[in-house]
C-alpha positions as CSV (number, residue, x, y, z in Angstrom):
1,X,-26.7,-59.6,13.8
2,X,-27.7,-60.5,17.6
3,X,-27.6,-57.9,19.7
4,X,-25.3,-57.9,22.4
5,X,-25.5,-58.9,26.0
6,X,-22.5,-56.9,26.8
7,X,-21.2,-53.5,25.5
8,X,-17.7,-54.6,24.9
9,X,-14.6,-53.4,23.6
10,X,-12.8,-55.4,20.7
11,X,-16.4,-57.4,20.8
12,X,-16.5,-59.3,17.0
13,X,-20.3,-58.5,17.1
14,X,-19.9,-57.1,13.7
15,X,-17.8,-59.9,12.1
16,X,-19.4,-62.9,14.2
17,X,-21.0,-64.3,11.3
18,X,-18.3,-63.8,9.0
19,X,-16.2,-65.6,10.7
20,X,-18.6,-68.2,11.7
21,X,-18.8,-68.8,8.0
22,X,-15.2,-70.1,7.9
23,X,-15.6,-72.3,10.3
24,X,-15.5,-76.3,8.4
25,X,-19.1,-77.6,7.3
26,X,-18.8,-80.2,9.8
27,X,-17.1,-80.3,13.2
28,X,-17.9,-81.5,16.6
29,X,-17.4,-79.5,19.5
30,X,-16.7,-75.8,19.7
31,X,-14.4,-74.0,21.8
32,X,-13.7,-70.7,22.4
33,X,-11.0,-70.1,25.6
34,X,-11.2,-66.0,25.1
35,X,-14.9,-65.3,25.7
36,X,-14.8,-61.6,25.9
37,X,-18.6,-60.6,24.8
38,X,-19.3,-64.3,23.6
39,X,-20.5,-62.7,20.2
40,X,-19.1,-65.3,18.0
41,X,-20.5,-68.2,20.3
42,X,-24.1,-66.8,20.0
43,X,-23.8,-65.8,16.4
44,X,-22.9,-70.1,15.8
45,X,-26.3,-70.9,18.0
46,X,-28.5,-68.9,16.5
47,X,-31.6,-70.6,15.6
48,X,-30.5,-72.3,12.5
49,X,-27.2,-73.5,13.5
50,X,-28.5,-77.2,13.1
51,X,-29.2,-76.8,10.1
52,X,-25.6,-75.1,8.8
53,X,-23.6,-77.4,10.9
54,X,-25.4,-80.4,11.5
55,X,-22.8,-82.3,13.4
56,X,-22.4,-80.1,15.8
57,X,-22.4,-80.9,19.1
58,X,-22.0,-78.2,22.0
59,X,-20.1,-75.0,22.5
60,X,-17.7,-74.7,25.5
61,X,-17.0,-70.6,26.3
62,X,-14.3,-70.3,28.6
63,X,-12.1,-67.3,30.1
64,X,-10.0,-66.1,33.0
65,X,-12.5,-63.1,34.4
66,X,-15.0,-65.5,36.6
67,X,-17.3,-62.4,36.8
68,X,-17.8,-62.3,32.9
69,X,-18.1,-66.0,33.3
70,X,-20.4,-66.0,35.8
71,X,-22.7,-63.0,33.5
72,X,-23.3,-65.8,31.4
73,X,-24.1,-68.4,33.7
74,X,-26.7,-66.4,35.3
75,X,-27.9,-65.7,31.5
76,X,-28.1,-69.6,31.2
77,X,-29.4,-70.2,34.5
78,X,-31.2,-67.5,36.4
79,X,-31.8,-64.7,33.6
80,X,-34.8,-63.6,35.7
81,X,-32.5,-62.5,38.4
82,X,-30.0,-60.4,35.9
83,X,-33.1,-58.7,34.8
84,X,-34.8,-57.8,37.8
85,X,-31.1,-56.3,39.3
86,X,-30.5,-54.6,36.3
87,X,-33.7,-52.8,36.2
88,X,-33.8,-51.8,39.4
89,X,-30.1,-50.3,39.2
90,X,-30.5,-49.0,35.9
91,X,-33.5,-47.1,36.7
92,X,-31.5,-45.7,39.9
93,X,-28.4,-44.7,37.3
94,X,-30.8,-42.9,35.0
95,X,-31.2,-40.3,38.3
96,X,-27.6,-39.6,38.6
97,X,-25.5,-41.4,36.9
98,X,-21.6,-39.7,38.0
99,X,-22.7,-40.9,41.1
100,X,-24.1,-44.1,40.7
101,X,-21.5,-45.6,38.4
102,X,-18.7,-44.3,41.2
103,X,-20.7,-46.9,43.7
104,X,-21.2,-49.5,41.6
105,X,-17.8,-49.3,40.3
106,X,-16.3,-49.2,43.8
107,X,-18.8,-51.9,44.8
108,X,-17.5,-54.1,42.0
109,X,-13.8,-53.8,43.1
110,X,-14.9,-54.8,46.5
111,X,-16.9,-57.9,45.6
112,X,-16.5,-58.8,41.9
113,X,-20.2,-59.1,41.4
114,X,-20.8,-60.3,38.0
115,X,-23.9,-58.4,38.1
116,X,-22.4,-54.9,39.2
117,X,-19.9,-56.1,36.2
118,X,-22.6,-56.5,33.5
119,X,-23.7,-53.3,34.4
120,X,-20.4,-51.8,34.6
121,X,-20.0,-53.3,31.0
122,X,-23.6,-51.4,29.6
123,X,-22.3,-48.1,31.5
124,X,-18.8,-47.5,31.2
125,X,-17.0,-45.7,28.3
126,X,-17.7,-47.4,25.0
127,X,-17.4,-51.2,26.7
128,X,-13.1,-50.2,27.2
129,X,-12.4,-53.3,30.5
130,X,-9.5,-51.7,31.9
131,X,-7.8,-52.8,35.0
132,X,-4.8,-51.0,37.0
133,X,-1.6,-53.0,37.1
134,X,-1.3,-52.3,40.7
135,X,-4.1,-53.9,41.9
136,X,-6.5,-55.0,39.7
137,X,-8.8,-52.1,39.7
138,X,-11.6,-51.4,37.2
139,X,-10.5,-48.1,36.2
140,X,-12.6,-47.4,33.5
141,X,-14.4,-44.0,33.5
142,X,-18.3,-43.7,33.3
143,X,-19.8,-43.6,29.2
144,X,-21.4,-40.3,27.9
145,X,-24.1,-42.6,26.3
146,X,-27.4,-43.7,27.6
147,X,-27.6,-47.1,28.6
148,X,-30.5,-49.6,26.9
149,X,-33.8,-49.6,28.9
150,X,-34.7,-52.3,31.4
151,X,-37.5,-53.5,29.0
152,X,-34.8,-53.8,26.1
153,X,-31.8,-55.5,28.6
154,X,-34.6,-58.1,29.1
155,X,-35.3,-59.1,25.8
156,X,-31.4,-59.5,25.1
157,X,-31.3,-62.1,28.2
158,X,-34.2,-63.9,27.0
159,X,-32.6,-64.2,23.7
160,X,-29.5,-65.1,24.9
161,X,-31.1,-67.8,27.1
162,X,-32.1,-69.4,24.4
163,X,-28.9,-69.2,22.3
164,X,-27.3,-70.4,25.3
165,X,-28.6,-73.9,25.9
166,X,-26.4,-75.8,23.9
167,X,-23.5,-73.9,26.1
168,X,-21.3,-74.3,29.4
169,X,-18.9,-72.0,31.0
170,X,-16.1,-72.6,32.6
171,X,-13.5,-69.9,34.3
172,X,-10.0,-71.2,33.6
173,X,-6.8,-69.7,31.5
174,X,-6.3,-70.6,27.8
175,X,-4.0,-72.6,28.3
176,X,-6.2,-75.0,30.1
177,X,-9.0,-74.4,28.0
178,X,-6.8,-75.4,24.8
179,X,-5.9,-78.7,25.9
180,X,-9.7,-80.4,25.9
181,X,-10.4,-80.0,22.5
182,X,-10.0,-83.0,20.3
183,X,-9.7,-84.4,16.6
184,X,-12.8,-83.0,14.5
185,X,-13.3,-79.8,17.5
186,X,-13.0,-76.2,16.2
187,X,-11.5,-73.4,18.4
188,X,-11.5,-70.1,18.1
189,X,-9.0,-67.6,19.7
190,X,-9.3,-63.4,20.2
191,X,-7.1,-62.7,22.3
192,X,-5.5,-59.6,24.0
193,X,-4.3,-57.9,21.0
194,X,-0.3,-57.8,21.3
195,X,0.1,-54.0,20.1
196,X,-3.0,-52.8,22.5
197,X,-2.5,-51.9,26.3
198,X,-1.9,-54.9,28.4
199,X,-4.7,-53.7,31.5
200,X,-7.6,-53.9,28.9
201,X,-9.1,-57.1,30.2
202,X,-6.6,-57.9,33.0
203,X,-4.2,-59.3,29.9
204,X,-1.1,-58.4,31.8
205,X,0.6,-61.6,31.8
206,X,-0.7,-62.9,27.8
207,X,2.2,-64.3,25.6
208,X,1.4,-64.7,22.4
209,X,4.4,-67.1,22.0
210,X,2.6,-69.4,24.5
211,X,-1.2,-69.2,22.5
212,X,0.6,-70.2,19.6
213,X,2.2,-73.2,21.4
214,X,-1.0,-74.3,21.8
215,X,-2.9,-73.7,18.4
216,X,-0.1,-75.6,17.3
217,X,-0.8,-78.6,19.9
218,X,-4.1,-78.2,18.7
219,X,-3.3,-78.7,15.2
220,X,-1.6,-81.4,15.6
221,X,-4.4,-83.5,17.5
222,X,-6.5,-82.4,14.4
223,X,-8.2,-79.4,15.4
224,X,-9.1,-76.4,13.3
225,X,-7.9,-73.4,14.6
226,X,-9.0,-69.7,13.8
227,X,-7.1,-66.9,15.1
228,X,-8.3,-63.1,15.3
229,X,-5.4,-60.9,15.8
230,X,-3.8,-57.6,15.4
231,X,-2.9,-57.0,11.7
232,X,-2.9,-53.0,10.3
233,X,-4.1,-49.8,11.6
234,X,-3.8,-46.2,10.3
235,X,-6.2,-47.5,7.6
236,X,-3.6,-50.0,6.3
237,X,-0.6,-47.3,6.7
238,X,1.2,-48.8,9.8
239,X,1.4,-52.7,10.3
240,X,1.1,-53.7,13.8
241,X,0.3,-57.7,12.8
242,X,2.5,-60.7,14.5
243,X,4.7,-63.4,12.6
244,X,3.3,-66.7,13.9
245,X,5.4,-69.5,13.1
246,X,6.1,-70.8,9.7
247,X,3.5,-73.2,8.6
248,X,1.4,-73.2,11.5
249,X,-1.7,-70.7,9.8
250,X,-3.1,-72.0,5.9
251,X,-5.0,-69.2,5.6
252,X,-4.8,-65.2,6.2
253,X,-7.1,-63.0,5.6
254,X,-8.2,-58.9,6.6
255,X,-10.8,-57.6,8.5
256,X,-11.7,-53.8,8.8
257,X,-13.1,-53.7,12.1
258,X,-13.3,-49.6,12.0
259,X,-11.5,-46.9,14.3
260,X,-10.6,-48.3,17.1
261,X,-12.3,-47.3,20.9
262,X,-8.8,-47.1,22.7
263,X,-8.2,-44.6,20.3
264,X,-11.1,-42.6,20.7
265,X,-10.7,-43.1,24.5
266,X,-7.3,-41.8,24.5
267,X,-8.6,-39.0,22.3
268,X,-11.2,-37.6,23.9
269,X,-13.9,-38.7,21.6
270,X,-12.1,-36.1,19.2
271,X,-13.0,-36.9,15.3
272,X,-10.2,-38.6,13.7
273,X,-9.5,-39.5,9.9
274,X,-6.9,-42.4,8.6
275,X,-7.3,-44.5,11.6
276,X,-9.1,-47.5,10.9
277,X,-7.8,-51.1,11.6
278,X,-7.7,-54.0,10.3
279,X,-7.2,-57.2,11.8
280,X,-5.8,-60.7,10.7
281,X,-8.3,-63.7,10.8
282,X,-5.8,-67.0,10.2
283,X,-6.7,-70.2,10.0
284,X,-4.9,-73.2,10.3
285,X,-6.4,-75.3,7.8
């Protein structure tokens, strides 16, 4: 499992190469137009992805935030300069950290600094990206947890420089995104989860009517589609999944991704039992 870059909500960290072992044996370019913590992207470049999918071309991560975007252009690009901010504002955290999240956090609103967002990301409670309707502010509170050490954020970015070479970035909506791909391309979608709140990534305007639209333009051109998406929570007790249309997904299967983080946000960090989730991984051939 490759560690992560970002600490992330709804990250598929634990399931990248699961899914990554549905994907077909050969395909040529991959897309995915909701990069979020770019987990399963990295989990298909790791080191020995020429050897699993020898046709394989280049990835193409793509999503609407152009400060998460631009984290992972400065991870392809400049990781040196990631590093050295994050271990001088790190260190300076460690010192007082109420106080130091409040200005980066405000400094973030102000600017958008992919930088101040990474560390936003590494410092804010469990990885929950939650932005007011009103105005777009990053709400989130600060984490109880201690953040990774300067020495162990700078191995990640060196890792992920290397997973990252065969991989652009491009800000731009799904909808944009989905239209490039072509016969013999695989995509893979995690969206905003329909039943979750819509300010958790700045998903206020996502229609899950209009993604499927487009997996089904995609299938048509001949591109393999997979799909993560809500499916059950209360530990299978209480369905929450979508009905995509008829004949557009071949293949459904479950995933228990664990209790879930808004949960434990809107909890309180309070122990609770019977609430793990599970969601649907579809394919559409």
């Amino acid at each position: 499992m490759i560690p992560a870059l970002l600490k992330w909500i709804g990250s598929k960290r634990k399931h990248a190469e699961l899914i990554v072992s549905y994907m077909p044996d050969q395909f040529n370019d991959y897309y995915e137009p909701f990069l979020g913590s770019g987990a399963v992207l990295a989990e298909l470049l790791r080191s020995d992805s020429e050897e699993l999918f020898p046709h394989f071309n280049a990835a193409h991560g793509s999503d609407v935030l152009p400060f998460l975007i631009g984290i992972f252009e400065s991870v392809k690009n400049d990781p040196t300069a990631l590093i050295d901010y994050y271990a001088k504002e790190i260190t300076e955290y460690y010192k007082n950290p109420d106080d130091k999240y409040l200005e980066i956090r405000d400094r973030f609103n102000q600017h958008h600094n992919p930088y101040d967002f990474c560390l936003l990301s590494r410092t804010c409670y469990s990885g929950v990206i939650r932005f007011r309707k009103s105005d777009g502010y990053m709400s989130t509170p600060r984490g109880p947890h201690k953040p990774i050490s300067p020495k162990t954020f700078e191995k990640r970015v060196e890792l992920w420089n290397q997973l990252l070479r065969k991989a652009d970035f491009t800000c731009e909506s799904y909808v944009d995104a989905m239209d490039k791909p072509q016969e013999g391309d695989v995509v893979y979608c995690d969206p905003p989860y329909t039943h979750s709140q819509s300010i958790i990534y700045g998903a206020q305007d996502f229609d899950i009517d209009v993604l499927f639209k487009k997996i089904a333009e995609c299938k048509a051109r001949g591109v393999k589609v997979i799909l993560s998406v809500n499916g059950m929570r209360d530990s299978k007790k209480k369905d929450i999944s979508v009905t995509p249309p008829e004949g557009l997904f071949e293949r459904q299967l479950l995933v228990d991704c664990g209790t879930s983080m808004i949960d434990r946000l809107q909890n309180d960090g309070k122990k609770m039992t019977n609430k793990r989730v599970d969601d649907q991984l579809l394919l559409t051939w």
